[in-house]
CHARMM internal coordinates of N, CA and C (Angstrom, degrees):
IC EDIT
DIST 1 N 1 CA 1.4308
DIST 1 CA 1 C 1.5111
ANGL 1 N 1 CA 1 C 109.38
DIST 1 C 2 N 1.4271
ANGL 1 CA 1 C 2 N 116.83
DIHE 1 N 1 CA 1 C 2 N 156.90
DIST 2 N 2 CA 1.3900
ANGL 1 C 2 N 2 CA 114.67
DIHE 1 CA 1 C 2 N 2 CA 175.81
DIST 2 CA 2 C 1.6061
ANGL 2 N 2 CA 2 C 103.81
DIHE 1 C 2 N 2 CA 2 C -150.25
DIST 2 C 3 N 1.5230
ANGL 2 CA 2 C 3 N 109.34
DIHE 2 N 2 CA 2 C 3 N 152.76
DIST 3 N 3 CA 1.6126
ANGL 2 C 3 N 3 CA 118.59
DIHE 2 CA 2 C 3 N 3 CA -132.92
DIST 3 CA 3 C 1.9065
ANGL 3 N 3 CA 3 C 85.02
DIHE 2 C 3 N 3 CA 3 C -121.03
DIST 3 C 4 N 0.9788
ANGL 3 CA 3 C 4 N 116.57
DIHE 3 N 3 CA 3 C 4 N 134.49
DIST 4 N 4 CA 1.4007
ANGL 3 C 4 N 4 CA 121.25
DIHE 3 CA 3 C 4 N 4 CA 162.87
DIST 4 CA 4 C 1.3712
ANGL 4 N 4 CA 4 C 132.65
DIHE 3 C 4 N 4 CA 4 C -140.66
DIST 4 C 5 N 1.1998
ANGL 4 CA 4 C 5 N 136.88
DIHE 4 N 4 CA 4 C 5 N 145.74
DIST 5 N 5 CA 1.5386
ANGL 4 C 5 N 5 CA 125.83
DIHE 4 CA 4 C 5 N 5 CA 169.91
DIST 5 CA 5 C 1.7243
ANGL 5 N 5 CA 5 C 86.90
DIHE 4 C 5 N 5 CA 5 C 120.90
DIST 5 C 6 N 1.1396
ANGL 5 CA 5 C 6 N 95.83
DIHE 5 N 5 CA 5 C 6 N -176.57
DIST 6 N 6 CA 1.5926
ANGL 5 C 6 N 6 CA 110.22
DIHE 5 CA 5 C 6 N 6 CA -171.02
DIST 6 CA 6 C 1.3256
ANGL 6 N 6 CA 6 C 100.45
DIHE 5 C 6 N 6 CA 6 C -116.57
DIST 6 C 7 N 1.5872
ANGL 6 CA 6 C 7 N 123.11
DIHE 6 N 6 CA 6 C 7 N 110.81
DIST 7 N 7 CA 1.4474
ANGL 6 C 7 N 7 CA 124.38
DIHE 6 CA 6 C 7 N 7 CA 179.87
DIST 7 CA 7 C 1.7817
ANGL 7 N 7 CA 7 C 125.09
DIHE 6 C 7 N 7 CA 7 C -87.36
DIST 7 C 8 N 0.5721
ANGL 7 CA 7 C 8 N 103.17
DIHE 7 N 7 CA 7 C 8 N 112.70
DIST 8 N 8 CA 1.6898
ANGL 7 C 8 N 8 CA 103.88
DIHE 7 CA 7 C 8 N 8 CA 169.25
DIST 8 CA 8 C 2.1671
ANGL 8 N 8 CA 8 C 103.05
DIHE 7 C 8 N 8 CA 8 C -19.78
DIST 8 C 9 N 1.1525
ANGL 8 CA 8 C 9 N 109.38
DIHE 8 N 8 CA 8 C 9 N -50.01
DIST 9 N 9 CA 1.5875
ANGL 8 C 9 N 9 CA 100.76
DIHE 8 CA 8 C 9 N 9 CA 170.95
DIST 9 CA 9 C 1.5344
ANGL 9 N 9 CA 9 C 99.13
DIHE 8 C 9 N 9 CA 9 C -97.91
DIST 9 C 10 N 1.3471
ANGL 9 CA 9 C 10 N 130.93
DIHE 9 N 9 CA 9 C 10 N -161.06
DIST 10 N 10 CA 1.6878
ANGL 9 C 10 N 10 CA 134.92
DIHE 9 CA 9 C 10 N 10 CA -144.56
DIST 10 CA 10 C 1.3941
ANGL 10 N 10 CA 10 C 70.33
DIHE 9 C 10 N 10 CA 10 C -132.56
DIST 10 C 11 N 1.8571
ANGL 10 CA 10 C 11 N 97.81
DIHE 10 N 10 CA 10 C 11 N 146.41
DIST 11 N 11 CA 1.3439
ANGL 10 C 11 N 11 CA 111.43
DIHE 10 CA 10 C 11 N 11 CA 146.58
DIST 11 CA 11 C 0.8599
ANGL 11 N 11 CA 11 C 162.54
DIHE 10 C 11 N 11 CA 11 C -7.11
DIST 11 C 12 N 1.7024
ANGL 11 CA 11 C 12 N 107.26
DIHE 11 N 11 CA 11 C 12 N -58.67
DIST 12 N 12 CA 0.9899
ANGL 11 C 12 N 12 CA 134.75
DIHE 11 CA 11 C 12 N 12 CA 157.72
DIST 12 CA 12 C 1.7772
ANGL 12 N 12 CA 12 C 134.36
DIHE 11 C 12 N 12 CA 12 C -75.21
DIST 12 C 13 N 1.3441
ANGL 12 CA 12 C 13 N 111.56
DIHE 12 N 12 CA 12 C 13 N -24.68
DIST 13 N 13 CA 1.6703
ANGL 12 C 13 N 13 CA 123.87
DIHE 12 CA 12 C 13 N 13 CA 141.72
DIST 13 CA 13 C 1.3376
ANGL 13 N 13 CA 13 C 101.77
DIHE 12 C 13 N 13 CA 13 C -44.47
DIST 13 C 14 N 1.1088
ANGL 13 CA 13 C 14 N 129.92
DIHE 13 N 13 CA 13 C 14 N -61.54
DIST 14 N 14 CA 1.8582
ANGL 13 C 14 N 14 CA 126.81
DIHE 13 CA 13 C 14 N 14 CA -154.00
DIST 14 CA 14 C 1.9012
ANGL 14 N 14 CA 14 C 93.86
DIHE 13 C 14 N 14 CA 14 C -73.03
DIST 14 C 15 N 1.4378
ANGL 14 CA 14 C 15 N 109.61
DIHE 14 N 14 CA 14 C 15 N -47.22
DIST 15 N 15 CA 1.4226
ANGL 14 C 15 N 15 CA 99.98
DIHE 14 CA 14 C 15 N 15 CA -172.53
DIST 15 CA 15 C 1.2305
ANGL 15 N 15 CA 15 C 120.14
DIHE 14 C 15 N 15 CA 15 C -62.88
DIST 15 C 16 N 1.3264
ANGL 15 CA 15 C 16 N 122.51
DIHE 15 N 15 CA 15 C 16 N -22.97
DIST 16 N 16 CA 1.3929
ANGL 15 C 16 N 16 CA 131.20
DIHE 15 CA 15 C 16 N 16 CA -170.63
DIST 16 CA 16 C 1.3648
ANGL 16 N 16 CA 16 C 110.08
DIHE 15 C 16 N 16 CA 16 C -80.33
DIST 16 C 17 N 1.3192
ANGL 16 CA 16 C 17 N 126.20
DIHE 16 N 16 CA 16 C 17 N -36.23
DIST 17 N 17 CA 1.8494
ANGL 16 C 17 N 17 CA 146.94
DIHE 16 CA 16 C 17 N 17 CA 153.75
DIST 17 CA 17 C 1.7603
ANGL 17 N 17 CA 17 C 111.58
DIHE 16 C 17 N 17 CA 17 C -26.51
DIST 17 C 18 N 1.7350
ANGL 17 CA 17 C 18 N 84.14
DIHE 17 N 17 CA 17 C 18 N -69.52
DIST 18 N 18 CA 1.7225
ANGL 17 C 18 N 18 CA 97.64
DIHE 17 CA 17 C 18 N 18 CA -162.84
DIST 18 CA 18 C 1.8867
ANGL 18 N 18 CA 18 C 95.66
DIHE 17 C 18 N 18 CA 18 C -62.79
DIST 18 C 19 N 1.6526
ANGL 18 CA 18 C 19 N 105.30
DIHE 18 N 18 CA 18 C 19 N -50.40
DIST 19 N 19 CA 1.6092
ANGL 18 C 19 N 19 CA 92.15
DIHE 18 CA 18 C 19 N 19 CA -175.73
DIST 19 CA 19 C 1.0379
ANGL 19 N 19 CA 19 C 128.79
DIHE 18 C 19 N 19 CA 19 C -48.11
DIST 19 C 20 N 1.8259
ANGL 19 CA 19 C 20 N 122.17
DIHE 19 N 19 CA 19 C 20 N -38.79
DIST 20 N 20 CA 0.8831
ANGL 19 C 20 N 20 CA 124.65
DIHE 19 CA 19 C 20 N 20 CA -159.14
DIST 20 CA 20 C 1.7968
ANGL 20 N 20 CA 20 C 110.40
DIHE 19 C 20 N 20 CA 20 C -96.91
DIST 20 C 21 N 1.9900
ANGL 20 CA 20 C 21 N 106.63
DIHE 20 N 20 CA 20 C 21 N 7.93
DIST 21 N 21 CA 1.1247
ANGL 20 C 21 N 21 CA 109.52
DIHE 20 CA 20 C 21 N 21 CA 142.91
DIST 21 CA 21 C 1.3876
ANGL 21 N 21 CA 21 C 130.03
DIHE 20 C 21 N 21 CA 21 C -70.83
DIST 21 C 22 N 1.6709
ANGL 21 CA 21 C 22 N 115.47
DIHE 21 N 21 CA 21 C 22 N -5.38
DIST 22 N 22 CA 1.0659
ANGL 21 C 22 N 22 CA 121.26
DIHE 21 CA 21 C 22 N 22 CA -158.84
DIST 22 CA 22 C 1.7764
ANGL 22 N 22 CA 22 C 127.66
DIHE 21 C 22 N 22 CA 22 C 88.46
DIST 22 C 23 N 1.3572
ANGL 22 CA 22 C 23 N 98.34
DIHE 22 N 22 CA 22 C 23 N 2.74
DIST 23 N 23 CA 1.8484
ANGL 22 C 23 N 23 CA 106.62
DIHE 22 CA 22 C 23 N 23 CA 172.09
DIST 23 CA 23 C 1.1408
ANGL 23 N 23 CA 23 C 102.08
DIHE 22 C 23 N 23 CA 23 C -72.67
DIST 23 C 24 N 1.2976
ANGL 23 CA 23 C 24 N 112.78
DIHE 23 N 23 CA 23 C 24 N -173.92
DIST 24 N 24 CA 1.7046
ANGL 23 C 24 N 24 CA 151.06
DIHE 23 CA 23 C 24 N 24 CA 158.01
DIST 24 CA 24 C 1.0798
ANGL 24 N 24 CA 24 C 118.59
DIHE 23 C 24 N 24 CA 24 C -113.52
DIST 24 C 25 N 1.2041
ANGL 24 CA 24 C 25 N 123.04
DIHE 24 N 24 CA 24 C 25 N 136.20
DIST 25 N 25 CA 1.6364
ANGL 24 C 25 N 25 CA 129.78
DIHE 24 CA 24 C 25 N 25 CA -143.66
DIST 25 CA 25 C 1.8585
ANGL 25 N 25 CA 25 C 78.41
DIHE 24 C 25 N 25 CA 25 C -131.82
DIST 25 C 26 N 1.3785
ANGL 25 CA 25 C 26 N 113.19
DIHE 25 N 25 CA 25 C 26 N 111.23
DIST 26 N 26 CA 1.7633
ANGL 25 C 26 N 26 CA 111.11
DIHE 25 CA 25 C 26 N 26 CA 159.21
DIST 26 CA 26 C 1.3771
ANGL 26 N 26 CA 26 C 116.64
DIHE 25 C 26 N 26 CA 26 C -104.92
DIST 26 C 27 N 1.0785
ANGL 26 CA 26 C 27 N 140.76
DIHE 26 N 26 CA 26 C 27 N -175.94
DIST 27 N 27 CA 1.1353
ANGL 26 C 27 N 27 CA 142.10
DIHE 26 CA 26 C 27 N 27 CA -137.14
DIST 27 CA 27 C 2.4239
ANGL 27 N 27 CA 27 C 100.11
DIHE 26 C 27 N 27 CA 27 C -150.49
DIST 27 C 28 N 1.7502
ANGL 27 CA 27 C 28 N 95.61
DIHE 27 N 27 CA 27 C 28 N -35.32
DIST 28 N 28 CA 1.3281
ANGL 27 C 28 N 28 CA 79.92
DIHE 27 CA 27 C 28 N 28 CA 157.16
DIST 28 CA 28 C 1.4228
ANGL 28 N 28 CA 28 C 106.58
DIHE 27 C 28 N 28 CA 28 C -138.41
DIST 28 C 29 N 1.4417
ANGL 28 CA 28 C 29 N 125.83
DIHE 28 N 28 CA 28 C 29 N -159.41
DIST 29 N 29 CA 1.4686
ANGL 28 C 29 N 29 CA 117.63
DIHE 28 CA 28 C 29 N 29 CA -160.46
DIST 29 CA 29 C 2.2149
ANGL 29 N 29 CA 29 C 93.13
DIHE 28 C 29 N 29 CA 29 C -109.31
DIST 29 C 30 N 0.8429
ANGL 29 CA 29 C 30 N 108.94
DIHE 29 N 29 CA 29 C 30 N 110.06
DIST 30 N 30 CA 1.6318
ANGL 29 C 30 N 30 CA 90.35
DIHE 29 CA 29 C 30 N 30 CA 169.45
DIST 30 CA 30 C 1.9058
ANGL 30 N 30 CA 30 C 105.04
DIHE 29 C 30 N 30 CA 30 C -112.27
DIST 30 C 31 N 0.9943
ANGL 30 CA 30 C 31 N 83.28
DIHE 30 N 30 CA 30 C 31 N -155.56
DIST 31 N 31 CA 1.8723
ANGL 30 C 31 N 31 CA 87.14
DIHE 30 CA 30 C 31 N 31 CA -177.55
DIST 31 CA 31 C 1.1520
ANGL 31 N 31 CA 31 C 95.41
DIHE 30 C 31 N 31 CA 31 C -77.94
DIST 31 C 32 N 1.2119
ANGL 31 CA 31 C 32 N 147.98
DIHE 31 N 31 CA 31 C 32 N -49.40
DIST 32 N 32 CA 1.9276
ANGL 31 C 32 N 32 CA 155.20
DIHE 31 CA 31 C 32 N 32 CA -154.62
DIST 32 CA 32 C 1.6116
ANGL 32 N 32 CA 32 C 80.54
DIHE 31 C 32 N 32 CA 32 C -75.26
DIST 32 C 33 N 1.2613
ANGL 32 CA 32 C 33 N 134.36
DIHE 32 N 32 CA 32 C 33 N -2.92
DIST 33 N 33 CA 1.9275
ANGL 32 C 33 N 33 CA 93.14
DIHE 32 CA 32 C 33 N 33 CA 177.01
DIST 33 CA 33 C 1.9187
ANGL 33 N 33 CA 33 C 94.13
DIHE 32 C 33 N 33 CA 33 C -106.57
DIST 33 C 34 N 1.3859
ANGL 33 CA 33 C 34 N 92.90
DIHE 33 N 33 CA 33 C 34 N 152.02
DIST 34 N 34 CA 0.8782
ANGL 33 C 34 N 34 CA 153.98
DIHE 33 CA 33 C 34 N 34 CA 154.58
DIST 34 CA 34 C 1.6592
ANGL 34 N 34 CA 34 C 124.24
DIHE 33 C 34 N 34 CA 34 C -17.67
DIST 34 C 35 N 1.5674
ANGL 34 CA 34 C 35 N 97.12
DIHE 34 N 34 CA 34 C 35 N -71.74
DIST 35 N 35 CA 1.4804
ANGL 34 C 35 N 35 CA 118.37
DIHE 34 CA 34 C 35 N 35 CA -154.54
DIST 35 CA 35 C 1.3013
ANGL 35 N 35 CA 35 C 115.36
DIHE 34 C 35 N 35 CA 35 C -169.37
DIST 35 C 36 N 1.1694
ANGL 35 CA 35 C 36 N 130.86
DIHE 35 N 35 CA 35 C 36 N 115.89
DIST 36 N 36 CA 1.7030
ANGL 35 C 36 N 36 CA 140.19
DIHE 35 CA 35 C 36 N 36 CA -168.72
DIST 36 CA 36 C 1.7444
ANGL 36 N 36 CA 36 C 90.82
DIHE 35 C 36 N 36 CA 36 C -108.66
DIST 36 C 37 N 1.5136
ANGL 36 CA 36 C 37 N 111.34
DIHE 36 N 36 CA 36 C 37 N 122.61
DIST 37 N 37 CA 1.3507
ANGL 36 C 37 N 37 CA 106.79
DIHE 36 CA 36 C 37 N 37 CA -171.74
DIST 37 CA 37 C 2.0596
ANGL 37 N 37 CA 37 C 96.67
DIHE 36 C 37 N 37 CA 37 C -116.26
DIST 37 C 38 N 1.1216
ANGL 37 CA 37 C 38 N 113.28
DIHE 37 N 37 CA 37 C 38 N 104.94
DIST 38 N 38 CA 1.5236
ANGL 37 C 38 N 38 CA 100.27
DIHE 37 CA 37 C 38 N 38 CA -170.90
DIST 38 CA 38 C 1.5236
ANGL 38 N 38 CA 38 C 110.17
DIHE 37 C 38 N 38 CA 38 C -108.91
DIST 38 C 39 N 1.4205
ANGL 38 CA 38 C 39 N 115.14
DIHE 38 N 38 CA 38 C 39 N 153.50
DIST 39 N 39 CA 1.4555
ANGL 38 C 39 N 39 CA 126.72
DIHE 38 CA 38 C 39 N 39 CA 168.38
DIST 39 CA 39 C 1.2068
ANGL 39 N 39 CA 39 C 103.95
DIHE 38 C 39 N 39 CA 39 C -30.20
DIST 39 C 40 N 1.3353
ANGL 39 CA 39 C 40 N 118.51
DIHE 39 N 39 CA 39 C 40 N -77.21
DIST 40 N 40 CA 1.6637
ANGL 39 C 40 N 40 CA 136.49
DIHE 39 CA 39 C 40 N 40 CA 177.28
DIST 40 CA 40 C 1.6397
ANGL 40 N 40 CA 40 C 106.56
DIHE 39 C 40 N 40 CA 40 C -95.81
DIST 40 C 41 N 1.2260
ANGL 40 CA 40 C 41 N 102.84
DIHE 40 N 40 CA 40 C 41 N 121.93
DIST 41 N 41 CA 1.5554
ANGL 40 C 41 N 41 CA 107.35
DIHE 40 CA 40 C 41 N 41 CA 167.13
DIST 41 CA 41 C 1.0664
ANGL 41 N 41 CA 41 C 114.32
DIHE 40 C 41 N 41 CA 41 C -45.96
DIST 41 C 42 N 1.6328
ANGL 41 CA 41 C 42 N 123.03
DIHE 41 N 41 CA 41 C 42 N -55.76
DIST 42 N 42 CA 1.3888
ANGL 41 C 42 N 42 CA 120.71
DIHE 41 CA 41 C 42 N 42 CA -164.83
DIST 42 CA 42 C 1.4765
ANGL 42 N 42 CA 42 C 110.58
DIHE 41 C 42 N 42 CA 42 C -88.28
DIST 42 C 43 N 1.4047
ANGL 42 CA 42 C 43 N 106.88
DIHE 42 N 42 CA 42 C 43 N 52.56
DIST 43 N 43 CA 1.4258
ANGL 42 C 43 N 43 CA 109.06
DIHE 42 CA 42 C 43 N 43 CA 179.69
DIST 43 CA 43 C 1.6208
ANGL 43 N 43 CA 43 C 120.76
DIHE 42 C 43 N 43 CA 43 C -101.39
DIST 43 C 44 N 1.3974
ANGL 43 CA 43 C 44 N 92.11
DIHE 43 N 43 CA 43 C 44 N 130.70
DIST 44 N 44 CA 1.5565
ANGL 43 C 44 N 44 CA 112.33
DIHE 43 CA 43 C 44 N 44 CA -174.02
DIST 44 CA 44 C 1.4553
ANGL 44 N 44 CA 44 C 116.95
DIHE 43 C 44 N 44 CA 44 C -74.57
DIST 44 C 45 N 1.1851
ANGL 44 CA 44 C 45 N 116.65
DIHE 44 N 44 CA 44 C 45 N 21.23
DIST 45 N 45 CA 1.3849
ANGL 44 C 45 N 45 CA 118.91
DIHE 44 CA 44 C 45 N 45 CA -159.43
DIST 45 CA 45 C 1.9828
ANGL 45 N 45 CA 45 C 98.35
DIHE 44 C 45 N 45 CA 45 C -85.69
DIST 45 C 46 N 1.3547
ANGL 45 CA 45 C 46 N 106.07
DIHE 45 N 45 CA 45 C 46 N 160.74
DIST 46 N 46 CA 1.5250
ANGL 45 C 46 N 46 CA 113.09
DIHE 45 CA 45 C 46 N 46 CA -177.62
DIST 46 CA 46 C 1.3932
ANGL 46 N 46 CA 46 C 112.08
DIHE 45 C 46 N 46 CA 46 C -42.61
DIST 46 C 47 N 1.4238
ANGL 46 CA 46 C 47 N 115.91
DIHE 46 N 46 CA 46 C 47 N -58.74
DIST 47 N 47 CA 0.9921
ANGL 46 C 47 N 47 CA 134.27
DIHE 46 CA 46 C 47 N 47 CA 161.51
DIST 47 CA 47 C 1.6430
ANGL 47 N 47 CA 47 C 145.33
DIHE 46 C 47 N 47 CA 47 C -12.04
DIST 47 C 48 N 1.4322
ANGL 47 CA 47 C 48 N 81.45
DIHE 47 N 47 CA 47 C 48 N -58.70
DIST 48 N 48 CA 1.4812
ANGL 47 C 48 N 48 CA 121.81
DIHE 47 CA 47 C 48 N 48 CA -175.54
DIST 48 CA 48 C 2.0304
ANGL 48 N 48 CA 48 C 101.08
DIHE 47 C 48 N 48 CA 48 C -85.68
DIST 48 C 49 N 1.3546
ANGL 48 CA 48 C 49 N 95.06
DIHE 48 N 48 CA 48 C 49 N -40.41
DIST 49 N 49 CA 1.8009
ANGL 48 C 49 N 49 CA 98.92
DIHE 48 CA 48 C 49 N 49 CA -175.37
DIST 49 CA 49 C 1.5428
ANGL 49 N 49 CA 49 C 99.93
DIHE 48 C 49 N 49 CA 49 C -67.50
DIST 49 C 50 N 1.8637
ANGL 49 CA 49 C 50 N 114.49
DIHE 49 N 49 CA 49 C 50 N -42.69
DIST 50 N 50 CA 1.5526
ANGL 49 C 50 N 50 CA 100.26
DIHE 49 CA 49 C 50 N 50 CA -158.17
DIST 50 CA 50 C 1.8424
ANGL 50 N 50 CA 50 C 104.75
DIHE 49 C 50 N 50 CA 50 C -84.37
DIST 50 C 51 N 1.4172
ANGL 50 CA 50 C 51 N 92.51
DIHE 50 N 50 CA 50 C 51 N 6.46
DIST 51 N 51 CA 1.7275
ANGL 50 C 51 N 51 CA 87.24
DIHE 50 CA 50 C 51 N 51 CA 166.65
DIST 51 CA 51 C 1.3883
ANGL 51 N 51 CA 51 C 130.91
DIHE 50 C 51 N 51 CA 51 C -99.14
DIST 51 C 52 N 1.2425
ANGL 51 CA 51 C 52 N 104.28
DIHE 51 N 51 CA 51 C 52 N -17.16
DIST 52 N 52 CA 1.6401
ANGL 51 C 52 N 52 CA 134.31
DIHE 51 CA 51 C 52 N 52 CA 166.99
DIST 52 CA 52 C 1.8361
ANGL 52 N 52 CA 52 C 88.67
DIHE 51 C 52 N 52 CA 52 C -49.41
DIST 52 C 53 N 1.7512
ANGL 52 CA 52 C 53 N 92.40
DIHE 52 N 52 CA 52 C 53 N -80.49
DIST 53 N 53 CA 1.1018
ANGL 52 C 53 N 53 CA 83.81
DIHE 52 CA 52 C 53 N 53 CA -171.24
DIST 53 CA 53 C 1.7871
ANGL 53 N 53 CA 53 C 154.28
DIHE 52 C 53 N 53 CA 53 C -61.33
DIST 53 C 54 N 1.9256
ANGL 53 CA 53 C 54 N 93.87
DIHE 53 N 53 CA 53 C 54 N -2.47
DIST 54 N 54 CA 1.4336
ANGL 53 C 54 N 54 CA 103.80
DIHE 53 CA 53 C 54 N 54 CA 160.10
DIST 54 CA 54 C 1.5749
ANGL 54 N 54 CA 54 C 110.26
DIHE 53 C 54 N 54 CA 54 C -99.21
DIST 54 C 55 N 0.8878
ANGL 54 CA 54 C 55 N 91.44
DIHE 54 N 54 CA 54 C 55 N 43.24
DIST 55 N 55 CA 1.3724
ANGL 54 C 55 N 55 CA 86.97
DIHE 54 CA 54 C 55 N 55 CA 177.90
DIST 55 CA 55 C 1.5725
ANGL 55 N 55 CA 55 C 131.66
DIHE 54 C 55 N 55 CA 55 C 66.83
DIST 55 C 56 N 1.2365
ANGL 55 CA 55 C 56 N 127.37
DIHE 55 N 55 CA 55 C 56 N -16.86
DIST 56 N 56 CA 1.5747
ANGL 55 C 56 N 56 CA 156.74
DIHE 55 CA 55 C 56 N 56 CA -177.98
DIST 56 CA 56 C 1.2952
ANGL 56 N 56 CA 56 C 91.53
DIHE 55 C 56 N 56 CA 56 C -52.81
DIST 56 C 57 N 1.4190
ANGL 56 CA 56 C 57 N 123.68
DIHE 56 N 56 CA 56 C 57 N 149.94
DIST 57 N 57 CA 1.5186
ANGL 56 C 57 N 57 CA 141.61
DIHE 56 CA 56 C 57 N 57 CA -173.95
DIST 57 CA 57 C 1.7265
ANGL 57 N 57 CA 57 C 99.99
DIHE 56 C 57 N 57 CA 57 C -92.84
DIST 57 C 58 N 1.1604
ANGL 57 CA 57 C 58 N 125.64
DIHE 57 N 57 CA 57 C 58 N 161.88
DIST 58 N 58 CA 1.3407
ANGL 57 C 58 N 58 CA 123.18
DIHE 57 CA 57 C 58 N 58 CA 166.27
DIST 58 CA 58 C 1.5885
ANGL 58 N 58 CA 58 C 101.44
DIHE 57 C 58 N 58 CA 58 C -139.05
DIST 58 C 59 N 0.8941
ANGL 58 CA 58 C 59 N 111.83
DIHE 58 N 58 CA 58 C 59 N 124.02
DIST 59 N 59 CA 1.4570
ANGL 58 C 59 N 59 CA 122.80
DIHE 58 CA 58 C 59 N 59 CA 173.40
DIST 59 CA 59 C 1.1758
ANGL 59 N 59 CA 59 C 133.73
DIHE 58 C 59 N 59 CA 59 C -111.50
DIST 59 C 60 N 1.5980
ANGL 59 CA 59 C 60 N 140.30
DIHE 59 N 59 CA 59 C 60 N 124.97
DIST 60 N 60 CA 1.1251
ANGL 59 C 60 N 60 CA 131.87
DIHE 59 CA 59 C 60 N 60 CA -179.77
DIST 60 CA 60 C 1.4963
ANGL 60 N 60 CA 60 C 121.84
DIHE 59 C 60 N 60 CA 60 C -65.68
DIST 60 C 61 N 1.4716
ANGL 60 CA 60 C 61 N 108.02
DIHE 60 N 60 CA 60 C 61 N 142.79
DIST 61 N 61 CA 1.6834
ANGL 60 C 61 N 61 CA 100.38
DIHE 60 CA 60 C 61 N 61 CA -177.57
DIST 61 CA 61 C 1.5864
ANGL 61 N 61 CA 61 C 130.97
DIHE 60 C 61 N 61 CA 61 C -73.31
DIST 61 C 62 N 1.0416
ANGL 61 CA 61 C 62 N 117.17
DIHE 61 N 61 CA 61 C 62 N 4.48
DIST 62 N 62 CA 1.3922
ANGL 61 C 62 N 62 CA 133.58
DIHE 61 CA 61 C 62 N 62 CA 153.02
DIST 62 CA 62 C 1.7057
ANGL 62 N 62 CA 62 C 103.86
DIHE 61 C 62 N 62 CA 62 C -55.26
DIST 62 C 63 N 1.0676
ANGL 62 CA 62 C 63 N 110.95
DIHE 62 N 62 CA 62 C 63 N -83.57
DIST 63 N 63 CA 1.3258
ANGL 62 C 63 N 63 CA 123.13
DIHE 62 CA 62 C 63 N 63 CA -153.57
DIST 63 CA 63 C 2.3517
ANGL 63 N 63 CA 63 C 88.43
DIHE 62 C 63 N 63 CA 63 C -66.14
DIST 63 C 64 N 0.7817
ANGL 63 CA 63 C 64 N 108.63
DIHE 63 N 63 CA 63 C 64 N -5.73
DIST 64 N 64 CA 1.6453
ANGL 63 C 64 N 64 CA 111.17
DIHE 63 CA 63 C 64 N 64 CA -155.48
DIST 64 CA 64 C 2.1356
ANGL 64 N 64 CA 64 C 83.99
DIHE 63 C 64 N 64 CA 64 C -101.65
DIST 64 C 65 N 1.3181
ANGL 64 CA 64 C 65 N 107.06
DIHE 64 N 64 CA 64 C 65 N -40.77
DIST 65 N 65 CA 1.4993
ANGL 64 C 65 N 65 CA 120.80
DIHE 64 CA 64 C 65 N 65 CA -172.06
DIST 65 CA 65 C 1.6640
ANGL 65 N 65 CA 65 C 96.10
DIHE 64 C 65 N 65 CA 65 C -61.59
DIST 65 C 66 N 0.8841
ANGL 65 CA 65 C 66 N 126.17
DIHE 65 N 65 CA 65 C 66 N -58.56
DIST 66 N 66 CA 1.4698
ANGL 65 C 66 N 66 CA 147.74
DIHE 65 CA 65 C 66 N 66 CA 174.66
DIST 66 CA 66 C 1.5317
ANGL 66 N 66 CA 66 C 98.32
DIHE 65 C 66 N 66 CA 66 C -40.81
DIST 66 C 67 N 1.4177
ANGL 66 CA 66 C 67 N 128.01
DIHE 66 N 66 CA 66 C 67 N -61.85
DIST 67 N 67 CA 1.4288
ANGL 66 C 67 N 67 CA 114.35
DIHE 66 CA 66 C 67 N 67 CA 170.94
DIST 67 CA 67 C 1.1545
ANGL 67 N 67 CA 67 C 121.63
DIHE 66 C 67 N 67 CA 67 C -58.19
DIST 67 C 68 N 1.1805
ANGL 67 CA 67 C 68 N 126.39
DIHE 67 N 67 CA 67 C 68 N -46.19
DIST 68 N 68 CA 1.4887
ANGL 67 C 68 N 68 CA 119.37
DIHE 67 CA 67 C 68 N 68 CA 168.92
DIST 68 CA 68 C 1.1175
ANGL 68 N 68 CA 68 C 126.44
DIHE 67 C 68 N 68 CA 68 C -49.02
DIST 68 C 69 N 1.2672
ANGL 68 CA 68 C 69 N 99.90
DIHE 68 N 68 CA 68 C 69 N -46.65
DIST 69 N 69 CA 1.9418
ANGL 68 C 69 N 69 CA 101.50
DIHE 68 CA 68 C 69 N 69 CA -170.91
DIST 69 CA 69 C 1.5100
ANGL 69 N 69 CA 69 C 115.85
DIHE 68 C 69 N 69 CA 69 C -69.33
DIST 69 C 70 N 2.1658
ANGL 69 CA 69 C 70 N 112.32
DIHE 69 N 69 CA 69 C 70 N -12.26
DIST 70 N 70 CA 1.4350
ANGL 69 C 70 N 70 CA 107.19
DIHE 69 CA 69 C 70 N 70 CA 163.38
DIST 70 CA 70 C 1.2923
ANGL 70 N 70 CA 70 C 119.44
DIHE 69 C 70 N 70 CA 70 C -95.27
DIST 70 C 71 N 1.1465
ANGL 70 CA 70 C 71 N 102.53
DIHE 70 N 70 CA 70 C 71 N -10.68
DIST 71 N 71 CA 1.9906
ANGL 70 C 71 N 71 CA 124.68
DIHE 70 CA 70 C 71 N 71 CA 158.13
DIST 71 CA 71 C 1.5510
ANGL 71 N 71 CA 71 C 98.67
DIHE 70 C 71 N 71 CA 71 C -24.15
DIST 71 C 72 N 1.5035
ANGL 71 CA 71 C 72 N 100.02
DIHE 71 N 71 CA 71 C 72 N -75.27
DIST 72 N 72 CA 1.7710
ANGL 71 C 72 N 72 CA 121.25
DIHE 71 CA 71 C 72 N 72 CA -149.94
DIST 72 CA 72 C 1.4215
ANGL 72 N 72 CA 72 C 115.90
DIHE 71 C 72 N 72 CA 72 C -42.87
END
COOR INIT
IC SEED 1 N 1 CA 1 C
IC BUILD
């Protein structure tokens, strides 16, 4: 998965979450990911476009926080 947008907590809060769901935290978007997890869903960010365009889901971290927390 790879994390974009500017979060109300740091980056690194969110990466430490998803790992310790057991994800992989990448750094850019290629075809092998997964899951684009963004501040704002409807985010226009580079990121966020080249996953659109493989097809990859992007999800806001609200709705993404919510999986985790039934994860636990």
């Amino acid at each position: 998965m790879v994390l974009t947008g500017t979060f109300t907590e740091t980056k690194d809060y969110w990466r430490q979450r998803f790992e310790q769901a057991g994800l992989q935290v990448a750094v850019t978007v290629t075809k092998k990911t997964a899951l684009v997890c963004a501040a704002d869903a409807d985010s226009m960010s580079g990121k966020a476009k080249k996953a659109r365009q493989y097809g990859i889901p992007v999800v806001g971290v609200e709705a993404f926080d919510l999986v985790l927390a039934r994860m636990a």
